[in-house]
C-alpha positions as CSV (number, residue, x, y, z in Angstrom):
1,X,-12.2,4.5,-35.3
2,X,-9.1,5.8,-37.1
3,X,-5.6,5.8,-36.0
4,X,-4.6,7.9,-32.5
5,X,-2.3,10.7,-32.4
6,X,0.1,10.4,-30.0
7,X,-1.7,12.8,-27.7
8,X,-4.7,10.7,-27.5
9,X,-2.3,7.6,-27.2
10,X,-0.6,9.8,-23.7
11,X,-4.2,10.6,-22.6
12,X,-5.1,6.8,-23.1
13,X,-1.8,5.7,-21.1
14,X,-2.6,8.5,-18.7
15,X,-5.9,7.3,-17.5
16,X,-5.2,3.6,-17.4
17,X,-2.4,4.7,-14.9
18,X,-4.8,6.4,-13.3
19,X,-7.5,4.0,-12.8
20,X,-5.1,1.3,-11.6
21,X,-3.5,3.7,-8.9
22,X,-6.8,5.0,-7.8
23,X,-8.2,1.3,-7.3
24,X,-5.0,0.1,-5.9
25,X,-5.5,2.9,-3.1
26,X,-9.7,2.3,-3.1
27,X,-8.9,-1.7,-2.8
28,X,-6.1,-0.8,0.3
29,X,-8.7,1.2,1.9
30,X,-11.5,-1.4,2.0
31,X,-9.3,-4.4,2.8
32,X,-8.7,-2.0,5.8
33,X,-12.0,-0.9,7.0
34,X,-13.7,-4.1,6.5
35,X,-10.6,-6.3,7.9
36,X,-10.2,-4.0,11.1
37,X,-12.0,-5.8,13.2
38,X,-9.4,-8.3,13.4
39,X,-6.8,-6.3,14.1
40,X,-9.3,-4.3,17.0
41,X,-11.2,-7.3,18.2
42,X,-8.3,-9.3,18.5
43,X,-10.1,-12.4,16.3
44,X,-8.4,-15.5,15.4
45,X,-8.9,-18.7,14.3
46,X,-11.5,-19.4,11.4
47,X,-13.9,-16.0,12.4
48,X,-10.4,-13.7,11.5
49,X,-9.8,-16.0,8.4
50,X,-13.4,-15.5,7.6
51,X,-13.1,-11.8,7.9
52,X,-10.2,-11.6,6.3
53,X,-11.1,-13.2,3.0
54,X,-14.3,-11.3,2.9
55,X,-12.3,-8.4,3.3
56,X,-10.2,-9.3,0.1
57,X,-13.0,-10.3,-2.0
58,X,-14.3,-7.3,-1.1
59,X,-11.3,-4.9,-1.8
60,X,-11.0,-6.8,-5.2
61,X,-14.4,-6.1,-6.5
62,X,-13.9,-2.3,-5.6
63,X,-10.7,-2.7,-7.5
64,X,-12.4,-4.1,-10.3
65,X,-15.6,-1.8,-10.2
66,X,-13.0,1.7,-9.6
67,X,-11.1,0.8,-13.0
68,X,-14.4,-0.3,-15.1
69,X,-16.1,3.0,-14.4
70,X,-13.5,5.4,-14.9
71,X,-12.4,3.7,-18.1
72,X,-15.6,2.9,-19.7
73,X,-16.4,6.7,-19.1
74,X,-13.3,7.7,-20.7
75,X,-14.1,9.0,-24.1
76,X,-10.7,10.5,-25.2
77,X,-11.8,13.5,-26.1
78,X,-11.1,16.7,-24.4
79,X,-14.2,18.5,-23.0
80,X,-15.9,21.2,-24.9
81,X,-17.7,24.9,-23.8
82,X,-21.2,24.2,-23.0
83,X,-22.2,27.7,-24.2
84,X,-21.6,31.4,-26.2
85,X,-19.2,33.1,-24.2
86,X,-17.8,30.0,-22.1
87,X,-14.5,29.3,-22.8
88,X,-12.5,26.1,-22.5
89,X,-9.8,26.1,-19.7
90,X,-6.7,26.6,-21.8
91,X,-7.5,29.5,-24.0
């Protein structure tokens, strides 16, 4: 693998800022939906503590999963025309 342009180094930089945002707000969301029933149900004691942990562990693997799939499909290089007479979105 050669040495990066700096456009490929921005792209890079671009979608690791994007993976960790969108699993940051992916992670939020679960630790919500699956901790809600403490907050609804009114738990406490060691069944909300149960709940709540799950819903951690749980928010942390869909952090983890979110930022392994979109940067192991990253491939850094911009798309190209599938066809004769398709053009790519910038010309």
């Amino acid at each position: 693998m050669g040495t990066r342009n700096q456009a490929q180094r921005d792209a890079i930089t671009v979608e690791i800022g994007y993976a960790l945002v969108t699993g940051a707000f992916l992670a939020a969301v679960v630790f919500c939906l699956v901790g809600a029933p403490v907050v609804a149900l009114g738990l406490d004691g060691a069944a909300a503590r149960g709940l709540l942990v799950a819903a951690a562990l749980t928010a942390c693997a869909a952090f983890v999963i979110r930022v392994a799939r979109l940067l192991w499909g990253f491939t850094g290089t911009p798309a190209q025309p599938d066809g004769p007479g398709h053009t790519g979105p910038d010309s």
